[in-house]
Legacy VTK file of the C-alpha trace (Angstrom):
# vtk DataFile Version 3.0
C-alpha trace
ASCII
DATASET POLYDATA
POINTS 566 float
0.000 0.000 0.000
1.439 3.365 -1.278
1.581 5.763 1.525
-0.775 9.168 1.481
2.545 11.564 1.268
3.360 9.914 -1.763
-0.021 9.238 -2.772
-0.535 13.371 -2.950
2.868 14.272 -4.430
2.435 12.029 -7.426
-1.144 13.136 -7.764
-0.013 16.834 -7.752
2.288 15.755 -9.977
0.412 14.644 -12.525
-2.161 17.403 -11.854
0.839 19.818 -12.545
1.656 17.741 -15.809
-2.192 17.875 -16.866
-2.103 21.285 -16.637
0.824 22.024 -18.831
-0.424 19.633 -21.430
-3.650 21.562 -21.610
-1.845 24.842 -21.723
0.297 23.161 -24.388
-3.308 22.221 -26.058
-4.298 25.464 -25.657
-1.169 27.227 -27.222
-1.331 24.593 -30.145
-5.406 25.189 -30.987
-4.803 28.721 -30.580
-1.811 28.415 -32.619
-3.438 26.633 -35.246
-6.572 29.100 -35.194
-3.960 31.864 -35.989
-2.875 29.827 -38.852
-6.150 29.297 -40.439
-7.054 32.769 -40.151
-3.780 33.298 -42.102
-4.557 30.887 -44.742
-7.830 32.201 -45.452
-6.294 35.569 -45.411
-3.405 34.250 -47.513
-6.353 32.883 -49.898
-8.418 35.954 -50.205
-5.100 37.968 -51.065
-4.252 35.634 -53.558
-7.721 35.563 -54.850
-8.290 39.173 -55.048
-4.433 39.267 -56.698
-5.543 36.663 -59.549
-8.884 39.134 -59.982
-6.911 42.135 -60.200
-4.103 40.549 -62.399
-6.959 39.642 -64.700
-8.204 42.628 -64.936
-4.883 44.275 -65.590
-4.323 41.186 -68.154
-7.422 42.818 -69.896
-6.679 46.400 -70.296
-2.819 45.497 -71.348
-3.691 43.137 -74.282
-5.863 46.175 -75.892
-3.027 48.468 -75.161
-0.762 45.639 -76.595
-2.712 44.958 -79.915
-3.289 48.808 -79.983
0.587 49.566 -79.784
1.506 46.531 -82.526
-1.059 48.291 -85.009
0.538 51.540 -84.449
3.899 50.252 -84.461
3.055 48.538 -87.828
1.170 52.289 -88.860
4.738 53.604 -88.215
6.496 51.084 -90.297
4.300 51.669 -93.571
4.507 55.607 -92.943
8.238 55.432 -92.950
8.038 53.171 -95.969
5.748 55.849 -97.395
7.969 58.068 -97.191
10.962 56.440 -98.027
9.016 55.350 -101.755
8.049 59.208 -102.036
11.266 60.570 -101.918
12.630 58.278 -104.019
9.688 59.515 -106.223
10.599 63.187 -105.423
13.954 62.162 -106.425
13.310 61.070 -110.618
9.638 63.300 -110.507
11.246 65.997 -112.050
12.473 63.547 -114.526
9.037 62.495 -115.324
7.446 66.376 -115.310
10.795 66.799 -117.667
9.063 64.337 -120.266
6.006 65.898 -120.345
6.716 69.705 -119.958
9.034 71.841 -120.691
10.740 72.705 -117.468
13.856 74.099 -116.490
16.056 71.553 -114.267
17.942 72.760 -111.257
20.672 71.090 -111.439
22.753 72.423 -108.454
21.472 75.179 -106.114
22.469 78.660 -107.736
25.076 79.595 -104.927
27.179 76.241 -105.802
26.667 77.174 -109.280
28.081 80.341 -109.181
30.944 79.124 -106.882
31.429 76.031 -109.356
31.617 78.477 -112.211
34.120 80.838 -110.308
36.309 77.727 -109.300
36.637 76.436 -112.946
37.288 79.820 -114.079
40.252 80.612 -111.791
41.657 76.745 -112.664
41.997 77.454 -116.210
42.883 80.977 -116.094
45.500 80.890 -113.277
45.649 77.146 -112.378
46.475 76.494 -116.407
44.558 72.719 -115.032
42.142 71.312 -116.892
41.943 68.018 -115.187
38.208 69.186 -113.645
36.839 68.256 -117.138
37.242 64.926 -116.550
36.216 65.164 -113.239
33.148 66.492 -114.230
32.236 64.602 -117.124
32.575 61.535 -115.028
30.349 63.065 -112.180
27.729 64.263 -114.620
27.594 61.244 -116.823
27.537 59.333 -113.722
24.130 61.207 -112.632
22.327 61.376 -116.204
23.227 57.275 -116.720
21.333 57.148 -112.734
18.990 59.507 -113.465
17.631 57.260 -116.867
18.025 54.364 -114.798
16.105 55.706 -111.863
13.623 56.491 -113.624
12.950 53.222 -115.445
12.863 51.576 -112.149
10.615 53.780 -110.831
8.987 53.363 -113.987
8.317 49.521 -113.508
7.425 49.644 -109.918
4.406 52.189 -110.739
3.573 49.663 -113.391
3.931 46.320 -111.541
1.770 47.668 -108.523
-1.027 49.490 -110.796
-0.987 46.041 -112.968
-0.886 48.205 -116.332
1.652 49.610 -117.994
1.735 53.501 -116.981
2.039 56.416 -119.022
2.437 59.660 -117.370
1.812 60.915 -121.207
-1.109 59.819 -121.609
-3.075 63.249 -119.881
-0.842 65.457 -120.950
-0.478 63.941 -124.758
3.069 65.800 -126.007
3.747 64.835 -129.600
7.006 63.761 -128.489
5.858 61.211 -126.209
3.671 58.850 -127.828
0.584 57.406 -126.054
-0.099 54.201 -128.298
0.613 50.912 -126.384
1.863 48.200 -128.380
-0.390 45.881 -129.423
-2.108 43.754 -127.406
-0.975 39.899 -128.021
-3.910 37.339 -127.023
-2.238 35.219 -124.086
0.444 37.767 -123.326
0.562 39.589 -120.128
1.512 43.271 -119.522
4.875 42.940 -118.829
6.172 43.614 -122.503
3.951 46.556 -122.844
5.715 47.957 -119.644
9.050 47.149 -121.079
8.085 49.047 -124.625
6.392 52.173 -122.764
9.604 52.405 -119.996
12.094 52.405 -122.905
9.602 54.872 -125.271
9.703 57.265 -122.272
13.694 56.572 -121.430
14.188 57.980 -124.355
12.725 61.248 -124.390
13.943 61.541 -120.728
17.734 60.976 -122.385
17.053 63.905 -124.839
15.510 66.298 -122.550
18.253 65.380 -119.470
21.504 65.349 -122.455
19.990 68.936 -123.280
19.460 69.983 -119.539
23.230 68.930 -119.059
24.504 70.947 -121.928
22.519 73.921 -120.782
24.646 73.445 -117.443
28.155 72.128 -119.062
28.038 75.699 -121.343
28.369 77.793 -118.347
31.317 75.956 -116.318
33.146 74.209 -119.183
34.947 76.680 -121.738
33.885 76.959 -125.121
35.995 75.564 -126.618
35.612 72.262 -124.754
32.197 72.222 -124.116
31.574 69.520 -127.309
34.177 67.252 -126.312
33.283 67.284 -122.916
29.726 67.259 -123.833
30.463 64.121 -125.858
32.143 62.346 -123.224
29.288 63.178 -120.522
26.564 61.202 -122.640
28.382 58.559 -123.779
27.643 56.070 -121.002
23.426 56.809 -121.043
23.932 56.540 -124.397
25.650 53.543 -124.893
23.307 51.640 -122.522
19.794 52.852 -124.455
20.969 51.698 -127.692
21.974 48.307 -126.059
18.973 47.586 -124.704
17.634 48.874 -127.974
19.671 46.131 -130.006
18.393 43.547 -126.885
15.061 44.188 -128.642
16.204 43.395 -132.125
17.904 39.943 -130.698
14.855 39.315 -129.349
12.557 39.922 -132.676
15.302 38.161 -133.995
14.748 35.016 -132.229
10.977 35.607 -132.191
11.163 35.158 -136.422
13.317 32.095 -135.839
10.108 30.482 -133.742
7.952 32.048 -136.425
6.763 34.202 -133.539
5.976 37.281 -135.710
3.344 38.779 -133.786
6.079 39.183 -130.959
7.986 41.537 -133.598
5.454 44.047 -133.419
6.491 44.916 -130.484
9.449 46.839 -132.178
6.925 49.127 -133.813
6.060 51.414 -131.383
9.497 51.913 -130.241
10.497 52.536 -133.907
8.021 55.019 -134.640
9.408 56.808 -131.260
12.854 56.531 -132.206
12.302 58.002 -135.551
9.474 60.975 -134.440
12.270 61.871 -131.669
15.367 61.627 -133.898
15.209 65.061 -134.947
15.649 66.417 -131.388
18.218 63.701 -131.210
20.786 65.121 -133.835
19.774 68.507 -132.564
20.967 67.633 -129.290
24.389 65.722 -131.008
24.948 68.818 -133.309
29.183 68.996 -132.584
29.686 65.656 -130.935
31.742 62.914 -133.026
30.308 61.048 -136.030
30.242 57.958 -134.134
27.839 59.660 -131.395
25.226 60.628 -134.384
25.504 57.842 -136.308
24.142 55.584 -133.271
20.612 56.386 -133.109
20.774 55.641 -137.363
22.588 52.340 -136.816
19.700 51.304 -134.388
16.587 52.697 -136.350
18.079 50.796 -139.516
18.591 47.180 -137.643
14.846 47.746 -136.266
14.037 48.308 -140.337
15.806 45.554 -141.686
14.430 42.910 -138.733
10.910 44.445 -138.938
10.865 43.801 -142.734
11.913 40.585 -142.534
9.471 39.545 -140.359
6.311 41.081 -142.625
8.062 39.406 -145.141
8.240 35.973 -143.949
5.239 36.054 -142.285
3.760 36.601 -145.815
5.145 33.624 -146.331
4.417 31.591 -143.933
0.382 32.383 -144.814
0.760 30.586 -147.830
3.000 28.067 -146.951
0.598 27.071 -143.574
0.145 22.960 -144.394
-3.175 21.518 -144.834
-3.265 19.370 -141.940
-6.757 17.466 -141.692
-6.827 17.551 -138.110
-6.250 21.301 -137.410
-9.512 21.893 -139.650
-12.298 22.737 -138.393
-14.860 20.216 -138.690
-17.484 22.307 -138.615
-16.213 24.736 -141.589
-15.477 27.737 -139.216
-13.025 30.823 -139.631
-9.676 28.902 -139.616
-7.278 30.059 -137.656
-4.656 30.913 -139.853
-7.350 33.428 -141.340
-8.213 34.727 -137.955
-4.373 35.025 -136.772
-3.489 36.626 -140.347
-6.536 39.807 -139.947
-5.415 40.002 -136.577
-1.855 41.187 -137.562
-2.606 43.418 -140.273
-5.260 44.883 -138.258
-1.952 45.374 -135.409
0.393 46.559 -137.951
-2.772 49.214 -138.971
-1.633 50.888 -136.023
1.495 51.411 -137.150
0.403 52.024 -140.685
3.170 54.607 -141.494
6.164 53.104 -139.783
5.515 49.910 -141.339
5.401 50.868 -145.077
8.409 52.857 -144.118
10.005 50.143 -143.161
9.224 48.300 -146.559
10.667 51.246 -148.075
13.792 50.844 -146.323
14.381 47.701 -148.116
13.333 48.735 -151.537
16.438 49.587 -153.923
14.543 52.450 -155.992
12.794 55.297 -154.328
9.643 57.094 -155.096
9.423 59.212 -158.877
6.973 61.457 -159.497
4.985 61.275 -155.577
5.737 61.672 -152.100
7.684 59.481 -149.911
4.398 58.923 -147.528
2.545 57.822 -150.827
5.149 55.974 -152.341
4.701 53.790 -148.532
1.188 54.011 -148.374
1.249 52.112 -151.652
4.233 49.323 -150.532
1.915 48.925 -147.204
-1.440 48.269 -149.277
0.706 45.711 -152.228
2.201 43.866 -149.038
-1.799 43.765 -147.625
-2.605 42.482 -150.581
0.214 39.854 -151.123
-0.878 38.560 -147.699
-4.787 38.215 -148.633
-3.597 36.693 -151.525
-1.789 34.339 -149.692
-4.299 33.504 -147.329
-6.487 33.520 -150.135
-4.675 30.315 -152.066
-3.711 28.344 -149.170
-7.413 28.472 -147.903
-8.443 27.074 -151.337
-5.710 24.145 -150.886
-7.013 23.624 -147.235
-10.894 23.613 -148.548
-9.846 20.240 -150.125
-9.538 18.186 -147.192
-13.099 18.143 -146.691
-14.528 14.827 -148.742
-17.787 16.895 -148.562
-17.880 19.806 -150.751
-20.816 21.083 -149.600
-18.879 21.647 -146.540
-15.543 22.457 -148.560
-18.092 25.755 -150.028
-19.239 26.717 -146.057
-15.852 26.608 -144.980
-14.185 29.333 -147.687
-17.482 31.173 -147.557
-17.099 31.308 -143.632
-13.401 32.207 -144.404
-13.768 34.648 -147.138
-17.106 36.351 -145.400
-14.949 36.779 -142.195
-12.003 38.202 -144.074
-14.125 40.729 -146.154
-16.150 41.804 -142.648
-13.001 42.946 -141.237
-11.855 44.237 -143.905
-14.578 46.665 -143.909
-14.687 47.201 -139.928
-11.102 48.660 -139.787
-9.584 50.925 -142.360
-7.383 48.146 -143.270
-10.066 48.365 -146.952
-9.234 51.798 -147.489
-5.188 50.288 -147.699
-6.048 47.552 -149.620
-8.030 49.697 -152.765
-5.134 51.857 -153.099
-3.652 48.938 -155.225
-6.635 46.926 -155.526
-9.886 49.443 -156.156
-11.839 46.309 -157.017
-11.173 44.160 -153.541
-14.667 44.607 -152.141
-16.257 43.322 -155.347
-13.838 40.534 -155.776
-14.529 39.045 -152.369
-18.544 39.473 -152.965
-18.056 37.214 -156.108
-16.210 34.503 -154.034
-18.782 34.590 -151.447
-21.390 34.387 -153.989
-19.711 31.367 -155.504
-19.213 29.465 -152.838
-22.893 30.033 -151.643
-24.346 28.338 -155.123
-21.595 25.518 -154.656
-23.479 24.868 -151.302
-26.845 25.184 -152.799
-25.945 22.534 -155.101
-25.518 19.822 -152.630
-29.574 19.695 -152.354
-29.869 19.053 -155.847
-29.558 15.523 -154.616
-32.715 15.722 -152.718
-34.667 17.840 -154.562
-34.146 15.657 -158.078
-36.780 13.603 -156.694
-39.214 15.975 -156.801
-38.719 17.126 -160.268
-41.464 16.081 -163.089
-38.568 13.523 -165.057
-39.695 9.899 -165.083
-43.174 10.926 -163.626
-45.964 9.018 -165.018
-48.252 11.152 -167.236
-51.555 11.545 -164.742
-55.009 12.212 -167.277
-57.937 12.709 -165.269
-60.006 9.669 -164.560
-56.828 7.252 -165.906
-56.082 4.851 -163.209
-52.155 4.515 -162.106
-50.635 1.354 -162.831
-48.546 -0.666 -160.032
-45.322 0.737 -161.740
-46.485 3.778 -162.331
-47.614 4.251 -158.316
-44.499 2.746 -157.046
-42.250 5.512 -159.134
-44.037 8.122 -156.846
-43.577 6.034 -153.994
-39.773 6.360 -154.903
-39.345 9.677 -155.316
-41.265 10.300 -151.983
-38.890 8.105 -150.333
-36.171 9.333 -151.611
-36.629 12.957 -151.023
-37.592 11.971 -146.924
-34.277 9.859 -147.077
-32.550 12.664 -148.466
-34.115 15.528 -146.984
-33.056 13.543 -143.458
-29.584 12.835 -144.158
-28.694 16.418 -145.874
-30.574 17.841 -142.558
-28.352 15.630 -139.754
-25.116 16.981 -141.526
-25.185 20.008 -142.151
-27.312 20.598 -138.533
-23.471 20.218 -137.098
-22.067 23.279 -139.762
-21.435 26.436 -138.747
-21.787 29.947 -140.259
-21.032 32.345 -137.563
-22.277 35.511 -139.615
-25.872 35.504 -138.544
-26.681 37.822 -141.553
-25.329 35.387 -143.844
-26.437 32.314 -142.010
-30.486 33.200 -142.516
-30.306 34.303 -145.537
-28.505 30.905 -146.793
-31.390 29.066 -145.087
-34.347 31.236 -146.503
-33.128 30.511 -150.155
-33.049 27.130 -149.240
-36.143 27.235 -147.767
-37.740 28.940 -150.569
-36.121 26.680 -153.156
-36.822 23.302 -151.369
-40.129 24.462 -150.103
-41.583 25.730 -153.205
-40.681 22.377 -155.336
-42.045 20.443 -152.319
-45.426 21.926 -152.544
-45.671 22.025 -156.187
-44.920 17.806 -155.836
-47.748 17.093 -153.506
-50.333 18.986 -155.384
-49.653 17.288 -158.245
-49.491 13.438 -156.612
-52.389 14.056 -154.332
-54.425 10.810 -155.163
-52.118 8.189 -156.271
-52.569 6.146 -153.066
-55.484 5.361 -150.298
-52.492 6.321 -147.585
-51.248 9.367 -148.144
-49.751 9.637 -144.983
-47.646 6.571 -145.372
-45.745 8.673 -148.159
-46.511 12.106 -147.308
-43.787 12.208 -143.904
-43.596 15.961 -143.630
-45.807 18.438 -144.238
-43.862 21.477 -146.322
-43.963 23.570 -142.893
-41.813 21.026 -141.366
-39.800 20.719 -144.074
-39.116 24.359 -143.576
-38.108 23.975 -139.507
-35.754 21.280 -140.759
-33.842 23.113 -142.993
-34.467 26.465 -139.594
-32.317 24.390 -137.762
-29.430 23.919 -140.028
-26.165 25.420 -139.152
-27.238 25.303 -135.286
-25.312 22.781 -133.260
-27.759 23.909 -130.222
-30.696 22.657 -132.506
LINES 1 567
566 0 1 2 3 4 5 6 7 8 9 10 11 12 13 14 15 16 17 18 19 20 21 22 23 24 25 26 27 28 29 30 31 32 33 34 35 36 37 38 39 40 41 42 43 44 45 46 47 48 49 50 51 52 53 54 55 56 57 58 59 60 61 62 63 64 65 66 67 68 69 70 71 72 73 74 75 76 77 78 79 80 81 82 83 84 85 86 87 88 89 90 91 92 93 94 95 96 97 98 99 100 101 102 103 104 105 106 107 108 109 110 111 112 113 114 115 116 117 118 119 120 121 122 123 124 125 126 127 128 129 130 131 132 133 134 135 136 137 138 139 140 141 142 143 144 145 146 147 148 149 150 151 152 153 154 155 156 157 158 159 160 161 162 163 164 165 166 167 168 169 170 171 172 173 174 175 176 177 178 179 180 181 182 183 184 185 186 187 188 189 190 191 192 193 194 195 196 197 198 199 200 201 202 203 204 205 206 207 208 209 210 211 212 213 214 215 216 217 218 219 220 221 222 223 224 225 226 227 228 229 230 231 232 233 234 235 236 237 238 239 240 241 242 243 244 245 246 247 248 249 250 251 252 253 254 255 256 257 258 259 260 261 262 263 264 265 266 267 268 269 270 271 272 273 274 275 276 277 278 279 280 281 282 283 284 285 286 287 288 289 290 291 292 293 294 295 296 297 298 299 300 301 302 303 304 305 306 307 308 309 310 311 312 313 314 315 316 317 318 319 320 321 322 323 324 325 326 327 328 329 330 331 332 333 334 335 336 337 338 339 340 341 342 343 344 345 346 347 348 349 350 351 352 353 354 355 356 357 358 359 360 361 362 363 364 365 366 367 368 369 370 371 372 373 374 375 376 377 378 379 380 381 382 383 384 385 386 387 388 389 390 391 392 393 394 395 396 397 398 399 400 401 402 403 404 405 406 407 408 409 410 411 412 413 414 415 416 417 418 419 420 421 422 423 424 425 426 427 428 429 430 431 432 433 434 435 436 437 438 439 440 441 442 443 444 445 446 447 448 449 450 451 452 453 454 455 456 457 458 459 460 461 462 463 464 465 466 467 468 469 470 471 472 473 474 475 476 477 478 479 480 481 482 483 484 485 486 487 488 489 490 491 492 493 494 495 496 497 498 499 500 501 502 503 504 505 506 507 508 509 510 511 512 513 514 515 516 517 518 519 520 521 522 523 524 525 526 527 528 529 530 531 532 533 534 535 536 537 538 539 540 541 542 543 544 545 546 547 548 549 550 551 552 553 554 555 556 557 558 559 560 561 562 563 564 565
């Protein structure tokens, strides 16, 4: 038995020890109360952080998106403005074109200094060394200032998407608005190339006469050709290169029997030769190789331009008859289509291409002026080429077995050629040498139409009165007799049915021409139809077993012919 002393002390004890573990308790719930209250403070503070963070996510993307767009605003306007002064830079090259304006070349102050300085060197300095120096400066800036220009040129045309002509609202004589002529499949991009070198060219002559307006005040007289000379040389040199990169290239455009790609060289001839006066102007006192350039290059564009009208010429009447490049429904062929279609081009250019025959020609005009003497070259070579066209269609027409269709398809041909003739003033060309053209092609036309009408013949032989029984009131028909009509009805339906399936799939695109062909067929076939039926109304009990059409379908047959929609 414990005793009570001890009993007590180790009850206080453990009293004592109860009471620090519930103070311990105590500290630790308290304690851990704190700590929750944290958390959730914690919590709400990193709630209303992820709220506000939000919202601060929201108004900076704006502001973000807001500051891109202006950024990108910023980038185009100092692109803007880099283009437009490299605009402002060549503009007064392109006002120079156009009007006649007086180019500051250097600010009047340097001018006068420059002028004062090149004095004093060859006066007292006995140097003249700054020639060269200048020359080489000057020619340096014309030769950038042409090709400056071009660029800028292109650009302007590329972006637009068609060529552009600054010329064409102001409409100088000296810079030519006519674009070349427009190739079917051929984008713009030649038509840029001809208009930026038309217009490089009348920059040259305006710039070269700008720069001797300058050289005459700083370079002494005496030198002032020479140096003159020098300055131009390199522009110069580089126009009538690309100039000659345009004859290569009609060159090679004959060699593929490309012709149509040589008319390109028109409109830059016609240029070269309304601005060479202002050219030797401009070279008055510079060496005889200088002047002689422009020549040189107008006479290769003559001699390759002429030899492409003339073998084109020949290549319309040398075209081959092959059977499966005709048309099977006796259409305009194409050779006739492509042949109008380049003498309606070189129309355009009516006057720089019978010059250009001229060029060739070994006598000259007697007793007439030079522009009639090429008006009448231009309207022979016309001629020669309808000619041409004329006897190689003719050799074509025989392919078709039918010559019905052989007659649609040089009608078609002939028609279409005469049409256009008369829609451009490519006739009033032609009866300069030929005053009977018009006429002529009428006859043809004619002629071919009655070769057509002659293919019914076959059906309407059967209704004509030859072997028809001789019918006397009252006289009864023998068997034979009745079974001769029976024929002839026969074979007209059998006839009037094949001709009609046939010629349903030929075409004559002329509307004019294509109803009145069918209403003289319909008058012809009709009329001989009807007068057969009256006259072999009783020589059966059914009628309708022989009579298939009545003569007002007869008529809507032959309606329908020369539709393929039919």
């Amino acid at each position: 038995m414990i005793p009570t002393e001890d009993a007590s002390a180790r009850k206080r004890e453990i009293e004592e020890k109860l009471k620090q573990e519930q103070e311990t308790l105590s500290f630790i719930r308290e304690n851990l109360e704190k700590s929750d209250q944290l958390t959730k403070g914690m919590v709400s503070i990193l709630s209303s952080f992820e709220s506000r963070l939000m919202q601060l996510e929201n108004s900076i993307i704006p502001v973000h998106k807001q500051t891109e767009n202006l950024q990108r605003l910023q980038e185009n306007v100092d692109k803007t403005l880099s283009c437009m002064d490299h605009v402002i830079s060549y503009y007064h090259v392109l006002e120079l074109v156009q009007d006649e304006v007086v180019l500051e070349h250097l600010p009047e102050a340097v001018l006068q200094d420059i002028i004062c300085i090149a004095g004093w060197l060859v006066e007292y300095g006995r140097n003249q060394d700054f020639m060269n120096v200048y020359f080489q400066i000057r020619s340096n800036q014309l030769d950038r200032s042409i090709k400056g220009l071009k660029d800028h040129f292109r650009k302007n045309s590329a972006s637009s998407g068609v060529p552009y002509s600054p010329a064409v609202q102001t409409k100088r004589k000296d810079t030519p608005t006519k674009k070349a002529p427009r190739r079917p499949g051929k984008d713009d991009v030649l038509d840029i190339e001809i208009d930026s070198y038309i217009h490089c060219i009348s920059a040259f002559v305006k710039l070269a006469q700008s720069e001797y307006s300058l050289l005459t005040e700083i370079i002494p007289e005496h030198h002032q050709k020479k140096t003159f000379d020098s300055l131009i040389q390199e522009a110069l040199d580089n126009l009538m290169l690309e100039g000659e990169n345009i004859v290569t290239a009609a060159r090679r455009a004959i060699m593929r029997h490309d012709y149509s790609a040589v008319l390109t060289i028109f409109p830059i001839l016609k240029h070269l030769k309304m601005t060479k006066p202002d050219f030797d102007t401009t070279l008055q006192g510079t060496a005889a190789s200088t002047k002689n350039k422009l020549p040189t290059l107008i006479t290769s564009m003559e001699t390759i331009g002429a030899k492409a009208l003339e073998e084109f010429a020949d290549s319309i009447k040398n075209d081959p008859d092959k059977e499966y490049n005709m048309p099977k429904d006796g259409t305009v062929h194409e050779l006739t289509s492509n042949a109008i279609l380049f003498l309606q081009q070189l129309l355009d250019f009516h006057e720089t291409a019978g010059a250009m025959l001229a060029s060739q020609e070994t006598s000259s005009s007697t007793g007439s002026s030079a522009s009639e003497f090429n008006k009448k070259l231009l309207s022979t070579y016309i001629c020669k080429v309808l000619g041409n066209l004329q006897l190689n269609l003719l050799s074509k027409s025989k392919v078709y077995e039918d010559s019905a269709l052989s007659a649609i398809f040089l009608h078609n041909n002939y028609n279409y050629t005469l049409k256009s003739l008369e829609k451009s003033d490519l006739i009033q060309l032609v009866t300069v040498t030929q005053k009977k053209a018009e006429a002529s092609y009428r006859e043809l036309i004619e002629k071919e139409i009655q070769t057509y009408q002659r293919s019914w013949a076959k059906v309407t032989e059967h209704l004509a009165d030859r072997n028809m029984p001789v019918l006397h009131p009252g006289t009864k028909l023998k068997d034979k007799e009745r079974q001769v009509i029976k024929d002839k009805f026969k074979g007209f339906n059998d006839g009037l049915e094949e001709l009609c399936k046939i010629q349903k799939g030929w075409a004559i695109p002329d509307k004019e021409q294509r109803d009145f062909i069918r209403q003289a067929q319909k008058k012809v076939v009709s009329d001989a139809y009807r007068a057969f039926l009256c006259a072999n109304i009783f020589f059966t009990k059914n009628p309708e077993k022989y009579h298939k059409y009545r003569p007002e379908e007869v008529e809507e047959m032959i309606e329908k012919l020369f539709d393929t929609s039919a």
